[in-house]
mmCIF file of the N, C-alpha and C atoms, coordinates in Angstrom:
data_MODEL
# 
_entry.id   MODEL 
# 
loop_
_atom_site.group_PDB 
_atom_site.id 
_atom_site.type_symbol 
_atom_site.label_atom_id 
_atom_site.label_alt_id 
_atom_site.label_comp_id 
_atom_site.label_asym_id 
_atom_site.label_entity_id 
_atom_site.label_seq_id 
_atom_site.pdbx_PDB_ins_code 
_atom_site.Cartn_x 
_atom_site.Cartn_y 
_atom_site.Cartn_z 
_atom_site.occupancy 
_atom_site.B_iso_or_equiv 
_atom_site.pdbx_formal_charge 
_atom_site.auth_seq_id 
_atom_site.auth_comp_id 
_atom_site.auth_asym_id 
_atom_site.auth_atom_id 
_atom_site.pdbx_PDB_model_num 
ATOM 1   N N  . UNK A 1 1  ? 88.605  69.966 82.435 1.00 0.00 ? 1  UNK A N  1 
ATOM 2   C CA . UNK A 1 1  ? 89.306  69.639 83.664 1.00 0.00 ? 1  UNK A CA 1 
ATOM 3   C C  . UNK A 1 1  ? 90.387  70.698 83.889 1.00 0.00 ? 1  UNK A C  1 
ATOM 4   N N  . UNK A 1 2  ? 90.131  71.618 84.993 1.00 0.00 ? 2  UNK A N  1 
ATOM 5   C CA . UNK A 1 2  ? 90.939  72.672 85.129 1.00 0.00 ? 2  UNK A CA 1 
ATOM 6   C C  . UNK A 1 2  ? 92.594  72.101 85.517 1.00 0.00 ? 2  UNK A C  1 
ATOM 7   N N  . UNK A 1 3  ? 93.047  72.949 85.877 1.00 0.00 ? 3  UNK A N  1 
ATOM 8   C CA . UNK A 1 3  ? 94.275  72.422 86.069 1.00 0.00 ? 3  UNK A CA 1 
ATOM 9   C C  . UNK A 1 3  ? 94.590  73.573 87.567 1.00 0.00 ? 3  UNK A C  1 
ATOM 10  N N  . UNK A 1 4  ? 94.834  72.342 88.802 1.00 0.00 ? 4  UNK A N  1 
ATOM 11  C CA . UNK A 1 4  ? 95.594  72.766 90.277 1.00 0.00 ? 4  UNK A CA 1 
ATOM 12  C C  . UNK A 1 4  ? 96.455  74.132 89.974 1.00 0.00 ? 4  UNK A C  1 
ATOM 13  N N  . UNK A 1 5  ? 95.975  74.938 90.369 1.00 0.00 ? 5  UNK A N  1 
ATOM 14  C CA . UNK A 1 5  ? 97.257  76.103 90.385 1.00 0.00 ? 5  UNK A CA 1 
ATOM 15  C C  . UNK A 1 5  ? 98.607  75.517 91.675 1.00 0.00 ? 5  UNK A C  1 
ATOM 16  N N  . UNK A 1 6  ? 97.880  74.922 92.760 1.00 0.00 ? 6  UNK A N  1 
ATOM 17  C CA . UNK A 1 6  ? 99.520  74.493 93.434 1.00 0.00 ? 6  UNK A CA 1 
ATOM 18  C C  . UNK A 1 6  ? 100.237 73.522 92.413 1.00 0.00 ? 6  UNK A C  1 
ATOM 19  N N  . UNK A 1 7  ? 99.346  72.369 92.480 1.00 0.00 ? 7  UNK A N  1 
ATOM 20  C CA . UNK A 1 7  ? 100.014 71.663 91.096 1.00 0.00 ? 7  UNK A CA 1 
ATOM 21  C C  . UNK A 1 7  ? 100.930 71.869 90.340 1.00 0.00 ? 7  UNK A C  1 
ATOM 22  N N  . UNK A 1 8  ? 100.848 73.228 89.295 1.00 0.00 ? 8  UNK A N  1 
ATOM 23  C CA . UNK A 1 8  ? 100.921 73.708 88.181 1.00 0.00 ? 8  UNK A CA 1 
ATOM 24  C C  . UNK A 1 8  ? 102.464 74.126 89.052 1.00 0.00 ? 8  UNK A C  1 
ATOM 25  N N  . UNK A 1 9  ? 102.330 75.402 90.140 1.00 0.00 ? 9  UNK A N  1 
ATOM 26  C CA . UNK A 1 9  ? 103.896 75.630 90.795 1.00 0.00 ? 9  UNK A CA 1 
ATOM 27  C C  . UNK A 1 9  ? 104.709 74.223 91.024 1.00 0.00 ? 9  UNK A C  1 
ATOM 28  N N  . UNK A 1 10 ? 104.071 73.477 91.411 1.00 0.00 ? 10 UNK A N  1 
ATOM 29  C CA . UNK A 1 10 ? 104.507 72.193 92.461 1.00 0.00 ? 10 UNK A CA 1 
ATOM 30  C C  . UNK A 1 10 ? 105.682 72.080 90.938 1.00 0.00 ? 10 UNK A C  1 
ATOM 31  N N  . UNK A 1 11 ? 104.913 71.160 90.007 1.00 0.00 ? 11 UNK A N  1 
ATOM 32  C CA . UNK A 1 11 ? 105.620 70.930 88.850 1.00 0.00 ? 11 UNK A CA 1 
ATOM 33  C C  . UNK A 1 11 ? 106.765 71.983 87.860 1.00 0.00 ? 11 UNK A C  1 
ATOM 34  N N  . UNK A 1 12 ? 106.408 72.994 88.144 1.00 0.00 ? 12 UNK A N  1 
ATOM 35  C CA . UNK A 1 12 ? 107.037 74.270 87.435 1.00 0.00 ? 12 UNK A CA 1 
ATOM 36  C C  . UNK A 1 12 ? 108.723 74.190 88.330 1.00 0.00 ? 12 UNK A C  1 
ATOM 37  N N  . UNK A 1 13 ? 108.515 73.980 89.347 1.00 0.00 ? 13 UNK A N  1 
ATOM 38  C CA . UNK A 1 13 ? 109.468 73.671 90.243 1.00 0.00 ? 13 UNK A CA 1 
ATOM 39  C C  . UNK A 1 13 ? 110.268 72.503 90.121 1.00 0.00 ? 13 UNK A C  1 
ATOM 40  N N  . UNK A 1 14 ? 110.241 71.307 89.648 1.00 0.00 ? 14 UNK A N  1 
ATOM 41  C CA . UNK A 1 14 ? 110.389 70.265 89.238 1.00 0.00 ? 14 UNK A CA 1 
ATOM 42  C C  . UNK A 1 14 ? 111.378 70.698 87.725 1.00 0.00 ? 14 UNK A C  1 
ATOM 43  N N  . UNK A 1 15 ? 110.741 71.144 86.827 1.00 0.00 ? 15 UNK A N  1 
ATOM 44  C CA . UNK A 1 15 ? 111.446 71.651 85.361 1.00 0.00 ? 15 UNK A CA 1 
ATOM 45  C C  . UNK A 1 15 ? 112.146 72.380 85.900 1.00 0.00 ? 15 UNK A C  1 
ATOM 46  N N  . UNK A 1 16 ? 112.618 73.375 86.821 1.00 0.00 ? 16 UNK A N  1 
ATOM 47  C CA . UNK A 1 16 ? 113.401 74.570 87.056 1.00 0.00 ? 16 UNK A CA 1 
ATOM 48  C C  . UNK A 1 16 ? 114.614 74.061 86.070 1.00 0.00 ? 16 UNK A C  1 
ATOM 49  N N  . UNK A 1 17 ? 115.559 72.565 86.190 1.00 0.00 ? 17 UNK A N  1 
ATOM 50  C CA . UNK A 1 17 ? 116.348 72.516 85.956 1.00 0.00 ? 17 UNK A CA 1 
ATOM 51  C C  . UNK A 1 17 ? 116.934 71.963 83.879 1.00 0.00 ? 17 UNK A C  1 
ATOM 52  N N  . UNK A 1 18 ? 115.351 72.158 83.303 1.00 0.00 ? 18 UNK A N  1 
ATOM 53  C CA . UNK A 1 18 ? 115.368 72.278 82.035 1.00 0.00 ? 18 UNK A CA 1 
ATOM 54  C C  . UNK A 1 18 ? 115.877 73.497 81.489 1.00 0.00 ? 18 UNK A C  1 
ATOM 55  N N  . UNK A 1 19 ? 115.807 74.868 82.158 1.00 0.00 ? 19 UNK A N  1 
ATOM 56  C CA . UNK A 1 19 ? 116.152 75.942 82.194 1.00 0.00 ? 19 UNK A CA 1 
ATOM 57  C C  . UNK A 1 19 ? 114.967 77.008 81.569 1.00 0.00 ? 19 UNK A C  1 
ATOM 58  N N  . UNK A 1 20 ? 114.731 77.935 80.564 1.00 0.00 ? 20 UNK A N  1 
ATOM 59  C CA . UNK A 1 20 ? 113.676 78.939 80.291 1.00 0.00 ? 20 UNK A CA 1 
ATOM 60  C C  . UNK A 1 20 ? 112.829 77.757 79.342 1.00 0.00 ? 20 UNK A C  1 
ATOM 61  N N  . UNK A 1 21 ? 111.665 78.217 79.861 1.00 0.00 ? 21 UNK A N  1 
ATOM 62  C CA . UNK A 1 21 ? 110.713 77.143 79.137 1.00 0.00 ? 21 UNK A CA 1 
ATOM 63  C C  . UNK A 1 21 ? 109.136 78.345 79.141 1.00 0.00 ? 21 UNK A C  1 
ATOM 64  N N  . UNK A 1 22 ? 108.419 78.172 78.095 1.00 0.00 ? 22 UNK A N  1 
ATOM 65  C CA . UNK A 1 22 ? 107.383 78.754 77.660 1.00 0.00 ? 22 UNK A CA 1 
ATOM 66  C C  . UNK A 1 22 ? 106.117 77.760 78.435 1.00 0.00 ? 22 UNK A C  1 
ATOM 67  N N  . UNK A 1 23 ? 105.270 78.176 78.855 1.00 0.00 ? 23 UNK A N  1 
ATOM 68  C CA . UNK A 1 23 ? 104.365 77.675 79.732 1.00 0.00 ? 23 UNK A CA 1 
ATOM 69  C C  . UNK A 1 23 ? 102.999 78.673 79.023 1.00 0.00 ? 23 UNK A C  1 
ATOM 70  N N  . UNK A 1 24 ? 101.630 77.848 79.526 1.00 0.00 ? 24 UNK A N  1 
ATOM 71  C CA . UNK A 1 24 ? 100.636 78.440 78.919 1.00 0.00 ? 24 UNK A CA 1 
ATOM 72  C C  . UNK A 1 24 ? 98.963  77.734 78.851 1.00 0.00 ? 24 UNK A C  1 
ATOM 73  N N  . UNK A 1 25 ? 98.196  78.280 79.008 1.00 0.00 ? 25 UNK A N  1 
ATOM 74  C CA . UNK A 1 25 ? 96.648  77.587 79.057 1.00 0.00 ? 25 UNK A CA 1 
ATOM 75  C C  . UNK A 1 25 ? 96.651  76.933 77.730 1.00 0.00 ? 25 UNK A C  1 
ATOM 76  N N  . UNK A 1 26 ? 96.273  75.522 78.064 1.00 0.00 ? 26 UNK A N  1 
ATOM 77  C CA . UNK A 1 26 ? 95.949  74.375 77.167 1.00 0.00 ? 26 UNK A CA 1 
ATOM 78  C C  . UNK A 1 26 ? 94.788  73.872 77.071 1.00 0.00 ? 26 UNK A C  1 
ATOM 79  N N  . UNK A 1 27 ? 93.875  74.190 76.719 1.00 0.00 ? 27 UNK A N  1 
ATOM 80  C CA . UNK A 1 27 ? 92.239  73.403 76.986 1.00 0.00 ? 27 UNK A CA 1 
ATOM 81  C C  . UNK A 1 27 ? 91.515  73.087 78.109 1.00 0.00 ? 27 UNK A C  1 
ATOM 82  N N  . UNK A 1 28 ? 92.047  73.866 78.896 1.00 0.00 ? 28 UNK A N  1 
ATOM 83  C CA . UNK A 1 28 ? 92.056  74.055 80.404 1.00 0.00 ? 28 UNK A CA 1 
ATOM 84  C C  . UNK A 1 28 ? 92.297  73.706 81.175 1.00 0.00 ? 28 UNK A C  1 
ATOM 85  N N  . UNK A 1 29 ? 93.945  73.325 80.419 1.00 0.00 ? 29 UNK A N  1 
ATOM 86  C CA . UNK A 1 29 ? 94.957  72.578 81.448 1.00 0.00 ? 29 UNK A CA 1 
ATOM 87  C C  . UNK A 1 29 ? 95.965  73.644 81.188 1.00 0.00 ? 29 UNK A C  1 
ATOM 88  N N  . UNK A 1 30 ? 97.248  73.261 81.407 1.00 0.00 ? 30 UNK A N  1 
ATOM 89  C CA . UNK A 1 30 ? 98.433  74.223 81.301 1.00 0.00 ? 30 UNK A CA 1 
ATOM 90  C C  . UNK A 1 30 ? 99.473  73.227 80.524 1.00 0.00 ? 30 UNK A C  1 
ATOM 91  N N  . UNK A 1 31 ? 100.208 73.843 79.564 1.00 0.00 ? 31 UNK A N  1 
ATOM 92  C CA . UNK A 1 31 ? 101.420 73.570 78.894 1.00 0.00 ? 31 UNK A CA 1 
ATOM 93  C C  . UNK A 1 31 ? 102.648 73.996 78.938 1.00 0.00 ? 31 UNK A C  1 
ATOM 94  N N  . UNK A 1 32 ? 103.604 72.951 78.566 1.00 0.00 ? 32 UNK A N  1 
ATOM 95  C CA . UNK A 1 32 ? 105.309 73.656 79.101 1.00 0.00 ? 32 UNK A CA 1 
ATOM 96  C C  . UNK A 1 32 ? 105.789 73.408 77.466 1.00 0.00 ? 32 UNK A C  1 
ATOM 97  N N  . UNK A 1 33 ? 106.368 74.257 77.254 1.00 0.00 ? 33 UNK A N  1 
ATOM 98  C CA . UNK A 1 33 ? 106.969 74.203 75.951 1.00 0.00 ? 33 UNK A CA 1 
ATOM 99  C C  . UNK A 1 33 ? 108.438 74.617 75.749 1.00 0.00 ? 33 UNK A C  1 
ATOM 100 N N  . UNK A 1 34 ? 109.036 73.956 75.706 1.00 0.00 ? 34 UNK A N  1 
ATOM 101 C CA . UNK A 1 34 ? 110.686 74.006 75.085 1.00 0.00 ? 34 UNK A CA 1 
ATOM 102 C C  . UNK A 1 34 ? 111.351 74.654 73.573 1.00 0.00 ? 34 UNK A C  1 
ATOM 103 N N  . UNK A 1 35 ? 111.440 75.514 73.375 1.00 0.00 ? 35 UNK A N  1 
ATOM 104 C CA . UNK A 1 35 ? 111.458 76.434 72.257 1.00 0.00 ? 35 UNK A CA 1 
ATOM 105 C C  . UNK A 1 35 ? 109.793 76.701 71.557 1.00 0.00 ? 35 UNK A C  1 
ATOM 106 N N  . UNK A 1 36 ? 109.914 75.992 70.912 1.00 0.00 ? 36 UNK A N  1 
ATOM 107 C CA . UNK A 1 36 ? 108.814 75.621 70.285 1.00 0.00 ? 36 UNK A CA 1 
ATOM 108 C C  . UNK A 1 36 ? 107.944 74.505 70.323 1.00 0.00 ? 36 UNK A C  1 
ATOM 109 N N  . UNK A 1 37 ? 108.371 73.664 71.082 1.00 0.00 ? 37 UNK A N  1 
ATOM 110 C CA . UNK A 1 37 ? 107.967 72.140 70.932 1.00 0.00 ? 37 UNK A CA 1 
ATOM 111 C C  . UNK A 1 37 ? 107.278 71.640 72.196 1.00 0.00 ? 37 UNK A C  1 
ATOM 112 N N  . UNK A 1 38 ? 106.247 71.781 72.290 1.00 0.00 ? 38 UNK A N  1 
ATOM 113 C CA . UNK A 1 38 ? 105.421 71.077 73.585 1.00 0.00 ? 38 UNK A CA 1 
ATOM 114 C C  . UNK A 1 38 ? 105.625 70.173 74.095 1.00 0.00 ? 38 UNK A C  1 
ATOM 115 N N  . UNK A 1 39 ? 106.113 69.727 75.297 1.00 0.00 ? 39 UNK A N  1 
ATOM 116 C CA . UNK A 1 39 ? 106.653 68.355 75.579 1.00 0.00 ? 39 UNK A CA 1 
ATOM 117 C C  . UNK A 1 39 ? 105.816 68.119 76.877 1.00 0.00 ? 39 UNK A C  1 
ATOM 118 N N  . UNK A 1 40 ? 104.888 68.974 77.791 1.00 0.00 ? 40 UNK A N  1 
ATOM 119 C CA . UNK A 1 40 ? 104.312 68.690 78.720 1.00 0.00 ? 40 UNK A CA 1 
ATOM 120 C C  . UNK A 1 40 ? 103.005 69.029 79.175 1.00 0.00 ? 40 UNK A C  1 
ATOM 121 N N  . UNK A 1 41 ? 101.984 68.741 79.669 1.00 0.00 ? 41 UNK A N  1 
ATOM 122 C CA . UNK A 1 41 ? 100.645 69.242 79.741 1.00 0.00 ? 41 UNK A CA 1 
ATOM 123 C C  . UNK A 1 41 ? 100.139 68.667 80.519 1.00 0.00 ? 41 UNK A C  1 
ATOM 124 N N  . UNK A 1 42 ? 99.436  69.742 81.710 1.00 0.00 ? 42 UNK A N  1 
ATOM 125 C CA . UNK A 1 42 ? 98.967  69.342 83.617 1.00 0.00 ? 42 UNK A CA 1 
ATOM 126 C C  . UNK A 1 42 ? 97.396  69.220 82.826 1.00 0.00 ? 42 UNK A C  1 
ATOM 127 N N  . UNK A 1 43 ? 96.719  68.232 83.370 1.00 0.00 ? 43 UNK A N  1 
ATOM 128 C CA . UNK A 1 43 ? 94.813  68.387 83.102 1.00 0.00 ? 43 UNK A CA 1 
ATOM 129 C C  . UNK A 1 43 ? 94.824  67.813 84.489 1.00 0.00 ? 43 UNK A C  1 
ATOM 130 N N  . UNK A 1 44 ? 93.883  68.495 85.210 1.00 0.00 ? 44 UNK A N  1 
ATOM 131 C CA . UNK A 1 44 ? 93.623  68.529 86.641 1.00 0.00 ? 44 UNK A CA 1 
ATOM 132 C C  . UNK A 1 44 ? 94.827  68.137 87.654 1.00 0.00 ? 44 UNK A C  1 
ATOM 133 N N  . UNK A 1 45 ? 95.258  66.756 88.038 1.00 0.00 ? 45 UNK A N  1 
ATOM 134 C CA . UNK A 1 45 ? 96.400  66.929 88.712 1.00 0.00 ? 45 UNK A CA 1 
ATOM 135 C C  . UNK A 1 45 ? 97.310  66.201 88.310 1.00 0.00 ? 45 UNK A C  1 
ATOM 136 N N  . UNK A 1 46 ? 97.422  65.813 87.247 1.00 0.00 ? 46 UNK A N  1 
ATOM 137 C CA . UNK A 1 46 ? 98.332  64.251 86.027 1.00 0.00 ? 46 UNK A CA 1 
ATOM 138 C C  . UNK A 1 46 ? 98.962  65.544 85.225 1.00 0.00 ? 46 UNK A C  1 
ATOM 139 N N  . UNK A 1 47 ? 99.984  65.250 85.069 1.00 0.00 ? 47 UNK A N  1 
ATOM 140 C CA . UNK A 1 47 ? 101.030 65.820 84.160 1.00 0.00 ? 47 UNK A CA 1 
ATOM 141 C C  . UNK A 1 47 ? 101.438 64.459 82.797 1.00 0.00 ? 47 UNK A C  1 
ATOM 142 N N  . UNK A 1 48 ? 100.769 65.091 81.726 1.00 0.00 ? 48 UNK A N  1 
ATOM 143 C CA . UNK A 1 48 ? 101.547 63.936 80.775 1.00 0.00 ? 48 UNK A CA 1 
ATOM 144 C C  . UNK A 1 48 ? 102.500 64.494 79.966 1.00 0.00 ? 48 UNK A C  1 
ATOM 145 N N  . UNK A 1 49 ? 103.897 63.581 79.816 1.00 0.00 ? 49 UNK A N  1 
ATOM 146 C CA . UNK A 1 49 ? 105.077 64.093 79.168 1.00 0.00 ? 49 UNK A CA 1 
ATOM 147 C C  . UNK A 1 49 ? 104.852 63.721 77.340 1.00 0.00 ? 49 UNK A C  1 
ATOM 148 N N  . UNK A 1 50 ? 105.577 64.049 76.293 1.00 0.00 ? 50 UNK A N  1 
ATOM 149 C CA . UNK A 1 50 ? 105.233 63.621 75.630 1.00 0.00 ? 50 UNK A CA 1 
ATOM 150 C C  . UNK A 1 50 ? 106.486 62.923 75.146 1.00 0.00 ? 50 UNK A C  1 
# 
């Protein structure tokens, strides 16, 4: 399940205010990562937090 590229901005936009965050292809979704620690992941248009 690919993951929305508007989506993916839509939400990226949303975190702006977590501040620098590592982002990245996840199983063919996309991931947000906070130093080291994965806390978010888009699979098609659902974002789950962890």
């Amino acid at each position: 399940m690919n993951a929305n590229p508007e989506f993916i901005d839509y939400v990226k936009a949303l975190f702006v205010p977590l501040g620098e965050l590592k982002e990245g292809k996840f199983f063919g979704g996309f991931a947000f990562k906070s130093r080291v620690k994965q806390f978010a992941m888009i699979m098609g248009n659902t974002v789950f937090l962890c």
